[in-house]
N, C-alpha and C positions, 0 to 999 in steps of 0.2 A: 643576497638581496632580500630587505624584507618584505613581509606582504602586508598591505594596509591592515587587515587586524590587530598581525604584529604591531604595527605603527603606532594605531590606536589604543592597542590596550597599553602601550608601554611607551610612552613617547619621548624623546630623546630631543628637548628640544635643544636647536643650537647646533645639532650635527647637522654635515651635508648628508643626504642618503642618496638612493637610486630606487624609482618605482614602476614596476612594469604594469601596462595595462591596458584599457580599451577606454578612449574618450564616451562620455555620455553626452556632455553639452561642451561648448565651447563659446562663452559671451566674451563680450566686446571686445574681443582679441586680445584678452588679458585672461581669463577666468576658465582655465581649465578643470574639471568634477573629470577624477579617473576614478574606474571600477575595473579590479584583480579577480572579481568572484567571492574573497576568502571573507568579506560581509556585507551587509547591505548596504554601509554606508560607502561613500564615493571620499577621496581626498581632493580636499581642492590645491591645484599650483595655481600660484600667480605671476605672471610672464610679464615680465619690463617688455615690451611692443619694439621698446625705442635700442636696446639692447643686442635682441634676438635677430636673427638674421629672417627678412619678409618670404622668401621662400620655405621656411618650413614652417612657418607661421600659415599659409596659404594652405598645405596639405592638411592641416588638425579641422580634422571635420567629425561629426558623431558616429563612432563604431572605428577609430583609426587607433591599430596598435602604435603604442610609443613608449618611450622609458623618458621617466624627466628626471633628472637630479639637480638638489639646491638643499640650501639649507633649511631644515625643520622651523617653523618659530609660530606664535600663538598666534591665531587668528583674530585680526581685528574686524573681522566680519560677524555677521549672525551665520548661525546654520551648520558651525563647525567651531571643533577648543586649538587644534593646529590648522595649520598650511605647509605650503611649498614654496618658499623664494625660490621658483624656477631660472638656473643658470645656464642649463643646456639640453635638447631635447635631441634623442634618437626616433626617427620614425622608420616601424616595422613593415606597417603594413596598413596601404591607404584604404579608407572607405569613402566612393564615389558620393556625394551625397546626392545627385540623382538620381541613383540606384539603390543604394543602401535602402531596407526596406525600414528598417528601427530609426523612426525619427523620434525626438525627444516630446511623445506624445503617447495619450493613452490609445493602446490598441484594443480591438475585442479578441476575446479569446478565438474565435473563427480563425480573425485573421495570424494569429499569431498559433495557432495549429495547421495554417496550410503554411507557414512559415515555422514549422518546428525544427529545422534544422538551424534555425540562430534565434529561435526563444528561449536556449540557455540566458541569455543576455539579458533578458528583462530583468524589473527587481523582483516581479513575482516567482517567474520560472527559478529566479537564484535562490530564493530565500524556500522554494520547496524543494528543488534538490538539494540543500544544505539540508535542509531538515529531514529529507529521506536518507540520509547520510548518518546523519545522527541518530534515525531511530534504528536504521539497518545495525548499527555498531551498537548499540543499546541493546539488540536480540541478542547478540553473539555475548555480550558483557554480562547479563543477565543469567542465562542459561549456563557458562564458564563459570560463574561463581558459586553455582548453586551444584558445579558437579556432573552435569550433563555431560552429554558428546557428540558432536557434529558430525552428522553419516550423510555422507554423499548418495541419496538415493538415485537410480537410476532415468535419463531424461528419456530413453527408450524402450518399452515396456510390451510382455508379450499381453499383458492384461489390461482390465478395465475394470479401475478399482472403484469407481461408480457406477457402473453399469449401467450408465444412461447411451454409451456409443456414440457421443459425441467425439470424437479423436481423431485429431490428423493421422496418415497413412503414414508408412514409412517403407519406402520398399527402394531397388535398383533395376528394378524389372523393367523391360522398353516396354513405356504405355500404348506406343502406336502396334505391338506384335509381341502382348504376353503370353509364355506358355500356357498351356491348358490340361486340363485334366481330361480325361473319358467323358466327363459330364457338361465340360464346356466351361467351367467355373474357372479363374485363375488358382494356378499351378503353384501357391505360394510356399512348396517342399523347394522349388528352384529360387528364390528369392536367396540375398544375402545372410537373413538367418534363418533360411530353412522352414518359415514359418510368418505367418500374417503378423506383422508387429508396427506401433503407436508410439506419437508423443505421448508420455504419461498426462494423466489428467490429475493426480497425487503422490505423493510418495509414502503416505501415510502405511501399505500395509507391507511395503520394504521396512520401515523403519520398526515398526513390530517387529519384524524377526529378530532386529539389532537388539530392541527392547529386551529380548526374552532372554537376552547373555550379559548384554553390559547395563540393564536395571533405566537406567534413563539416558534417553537419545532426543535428538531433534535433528528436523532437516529444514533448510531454508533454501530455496531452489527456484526455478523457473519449471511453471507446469502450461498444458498447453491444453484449450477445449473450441472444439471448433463447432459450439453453438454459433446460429449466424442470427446474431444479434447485437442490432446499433446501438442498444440504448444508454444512458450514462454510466452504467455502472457495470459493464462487460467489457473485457478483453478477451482477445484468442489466446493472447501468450499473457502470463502475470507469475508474481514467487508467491510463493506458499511457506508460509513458519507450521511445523506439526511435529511438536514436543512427543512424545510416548515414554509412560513411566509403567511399570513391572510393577505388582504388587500394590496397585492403584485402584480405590474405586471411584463412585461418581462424584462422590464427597468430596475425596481428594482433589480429583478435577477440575474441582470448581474452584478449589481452593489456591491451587498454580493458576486457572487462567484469571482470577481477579487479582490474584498479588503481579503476575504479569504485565497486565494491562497496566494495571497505575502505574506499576515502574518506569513503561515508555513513556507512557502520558509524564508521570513527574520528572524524569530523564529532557524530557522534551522544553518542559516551561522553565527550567532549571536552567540548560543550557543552549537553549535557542531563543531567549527574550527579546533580540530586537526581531528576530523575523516571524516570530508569530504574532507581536507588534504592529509589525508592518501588513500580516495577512488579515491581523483582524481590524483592522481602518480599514482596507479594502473591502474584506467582508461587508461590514457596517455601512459603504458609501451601494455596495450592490444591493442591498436589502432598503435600502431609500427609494428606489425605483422599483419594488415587487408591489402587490395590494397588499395591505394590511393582513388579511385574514391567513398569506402566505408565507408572512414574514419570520423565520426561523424565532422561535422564544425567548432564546440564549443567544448573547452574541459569544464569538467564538474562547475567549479566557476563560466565561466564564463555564461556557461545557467541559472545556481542560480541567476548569478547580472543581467540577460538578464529579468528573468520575477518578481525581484525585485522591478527591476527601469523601467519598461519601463511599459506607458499606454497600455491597450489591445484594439487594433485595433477590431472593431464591422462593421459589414455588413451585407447583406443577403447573404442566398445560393444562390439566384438568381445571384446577382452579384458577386460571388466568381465564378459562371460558367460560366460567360462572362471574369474574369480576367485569368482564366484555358484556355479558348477557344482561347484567343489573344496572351498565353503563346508563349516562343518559342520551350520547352519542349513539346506543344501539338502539335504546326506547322510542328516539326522536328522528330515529333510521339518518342518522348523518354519516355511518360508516359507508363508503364505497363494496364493501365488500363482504358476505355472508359471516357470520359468526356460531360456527355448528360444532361441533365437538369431531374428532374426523377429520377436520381440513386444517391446511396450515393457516400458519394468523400470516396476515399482511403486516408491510408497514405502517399502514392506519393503528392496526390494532395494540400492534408492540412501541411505538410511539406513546399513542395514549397510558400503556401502562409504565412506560418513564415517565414522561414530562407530567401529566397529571394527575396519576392515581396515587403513586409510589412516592415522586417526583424523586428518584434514585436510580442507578443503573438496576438493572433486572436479570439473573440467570433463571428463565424458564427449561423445567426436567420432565421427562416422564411424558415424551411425546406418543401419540400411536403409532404400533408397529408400520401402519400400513405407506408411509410415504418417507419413512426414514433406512437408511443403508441397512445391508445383509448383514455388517461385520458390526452392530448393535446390540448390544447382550439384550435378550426378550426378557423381562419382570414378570415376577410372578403370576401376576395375573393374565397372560399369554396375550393383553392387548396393548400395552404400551413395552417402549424399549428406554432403554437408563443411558437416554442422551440429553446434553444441554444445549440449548443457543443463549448467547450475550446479548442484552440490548441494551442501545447508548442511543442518547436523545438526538433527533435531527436526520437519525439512520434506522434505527429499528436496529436488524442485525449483525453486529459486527463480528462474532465468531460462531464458530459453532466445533462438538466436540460430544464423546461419550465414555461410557464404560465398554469394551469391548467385547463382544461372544467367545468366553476362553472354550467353551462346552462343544465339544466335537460335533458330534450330533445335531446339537440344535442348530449349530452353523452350517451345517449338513443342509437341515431343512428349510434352511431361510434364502439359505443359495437357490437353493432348488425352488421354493417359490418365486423367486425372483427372477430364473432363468439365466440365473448364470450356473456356467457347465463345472463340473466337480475336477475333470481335465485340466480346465484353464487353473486352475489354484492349487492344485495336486499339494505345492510348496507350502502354504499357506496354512491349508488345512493339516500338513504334517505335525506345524508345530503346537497344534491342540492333541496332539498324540505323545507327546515326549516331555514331559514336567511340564504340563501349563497353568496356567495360574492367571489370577486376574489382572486387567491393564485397562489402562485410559488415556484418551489422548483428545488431542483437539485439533481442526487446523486455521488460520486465522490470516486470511489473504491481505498478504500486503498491502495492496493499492489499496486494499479498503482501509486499513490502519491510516495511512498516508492521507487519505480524504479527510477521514475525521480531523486528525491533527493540523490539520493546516485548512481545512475549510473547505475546500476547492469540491465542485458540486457535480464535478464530471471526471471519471477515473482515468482519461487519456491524456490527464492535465496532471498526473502524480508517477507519472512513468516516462524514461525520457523519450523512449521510441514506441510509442502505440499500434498496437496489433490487434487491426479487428477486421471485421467484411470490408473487402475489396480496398484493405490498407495496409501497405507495407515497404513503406517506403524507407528509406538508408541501410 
């Protein structure tokens, strides 16, 4: 049986087919629009009334599995090039329409997130998991052709590779009567592995060690941080892309994640034209109802053709805080947020320097040690580290990545100001003992990719199942 894409890209008219699917409308008891998932667009059958038997005619209500077969032939309608002379209808599987919550109307997003377990259905929800689909197989196509290797880092992890302690537990210890030590503390030598162990929060310094044999790796995975926060751009659970390449420096780095990016991004416009079509009409009908002064500057193709085509503008922080400080947004105090050399830049500030200073994507380098990770190689001058963030308009940050601390020692002492213990990495630290050498990587969160490319201004709306505070439902 084909699937309406099939149908559409290749139409056979004049054969009988068979099409399986889910009604979306059903007019005047002639005019069936079915949707399979496989594209945005619906096929219309059209049912002789007088023909058809009135009882299954009675059941075809909106969201009702059926199979119709007839014959293909042109549409003498607007709004479609074929149809379905429908000869005869199987029905699957009824939907109440008292009940059915998808009626043939726009929903809010609210309601159609306390309704996520049949917001696949929609055309939005379809046309963004078609498109997470697309960019998911575009990671793995991308990275295969350039030679990489896919290492399955581990989801349970004795460490904390940001060392910020956000992490789910992981243990089989009865919570109501766990062992104890002498000091009253939990007993976690009696656990299942013998020790305190986490959802990882990265896989990035497993994949180093891969690095350092097979030269360039990548993992693409589910990591998990149980920061407890609602706000649109957090999950507890989300995948992680973190390439690592041997013999890399920051140059280089920058150099994979801007040939990267444009890849999905043109990967995306390439072969998802009607549903990012479809997301940027929406886009455009939601931005009619903002205030002016909040209205995104770009509508959505053209941020796609913006970091397409256009080279990514590279500098340091250093001088991204002298071109903030000359700003006239700083002058005329319109930034929300301090602009001091030492702190990190907001989304105000990295915005400003895409959309209007630059007007280009941006790789800012050469952060201060003091608010960026232990496993950053320290620059000469012992106060910045030789890491990058990406910035793409509309978002401010969408990756971030660096050169890594090959130097025993120094990574020694960075841990150690940082308070993480030389015990916990024992591993880590080995492999700056045994041929080490320089490396770079980056990591670059899914849902965030998934946002930009399709618009959507809240991350629980690019993931099918959402994991955040006090949500965890299917």
């Amino acid at each position: 049986m084909a699937s309406i894409k099939e149908i559409l890209n290749q139409p056979t008219i004049g054969e009988t087919i068979s099409i399986s699917g889910w009604v979306r409308t059903f007019r005047s008891n002639r005019f069936i629009a079915l949707s399979d998932g496989s594209v945005i667009q619906t096929i219309q059958g059209v049912v002789d009334f007088e023909e058809m038997d009135e009882a299954i005619l009675n059941r075809i209500n909106t969201g009702t599995a059926l199979t119709m077969t007839g014959k293909l032939v042109e549409s003498q309608g607007k709004g479609q090039t074929v149809e379905v002379q429908v000869a005869s209808i199987e029905i699957h599987g009824d939907a109440d329409p008292e009940k059915y919550p998808l009626q043939p109307k726009k929903h809010s997003m609210d309601f159609l997130r306390e309704n996520a377990h049949l917001r696949f259905r929609t055309n939005t929800f379809g046309a963004i998991f078609r498109l997470r689909h697309a960019l998911s197989f575009a990671v793995h196509n991308y990275f295969n052709e350039r030679n990489f290797f896919y290492i399955h880092t581990p989801i349970i992890t004795g460490s904390d590779a940001e060392g910020a302690g956000e992490m789910f537990r992981v243990t089989t210890l009865d919570p109501k009567n766990p062992p104890t030590a002498e000091d009253g503390t939990i007993d976690h030598s009696q656990d299942f592995f013998g020790k305190e162990t986490n959802l990882t929060v990265s896989g990035q310094l497993e994949a180093e060690l891969a690095a350092l044999a097979l030269s360039k790796v990548y993992t693409f995975g589910p990591t998990f941080r149980a920061e407890n926060s609602n706000t649109s751009r957090h999950l507890s659970e989300f995948w992680m892309i973190e390439p690592e390449v041997a013999f890399a420096n920051l140059t280089d780095n920058m150099n994979l994640v801007e040939d990267f990016l444009k890849y999905l991004v043109s990967y995306a416009l390439t072969n998802c034209k009607d549903d990012l079509e479809f997301l940027a009409q929406r886009e455009a009908q939601e931005e009619k109802s903002k205030p002016q002064n909040e209205r995104n500057p770009m509508g959505l193709m053209e941020r796609l053709t913006f970091i397409s085509e256009n080279d990514f503008e590279r500098l340091t922080y250093t001088e991204a805080i002298d071109i903030l400080r000359n700003s006239k947004p700083f002058k005329k105090k319109k930034f929300k947020y301090p602009v001091e050399w030492g702190k990190d830049l907001q989304s105000e500030h990295e915005r400003y320097l895409v959309e209007k200073h630059f007007e280009k994507p941006v790789i800012l380098t050469d952060y201060p040690a003091s608010f960026k990770a232990f496993y950053m190689r320290l620059n000469d001058d012992e106060k910045t580290v030789a890491a990058m963030d990406v910035l793409f308009p509309g978002v401010g940050e969408i990756t971030g990545g660096s050169q890594r601390e090959e130097r025993l020692e120094v990574l020694k002492r960075r841990s150690e100001e940082m308070g993480i213990e030389e015990e916990e990495l024992w591993w880590y630290l080995d492999t700056r003992k045994y041929g080490t050498c320089k490396h770079a990587g980056f990591g670059l969160g899914f849902e965030r990719l998934v946002m930009f490319v399709t618009g959507m201004t809240n991350i629980r709306d690019v993931i099918p199942f959402p994991r955040s505070p006090k949500n965890c439902e299917f």
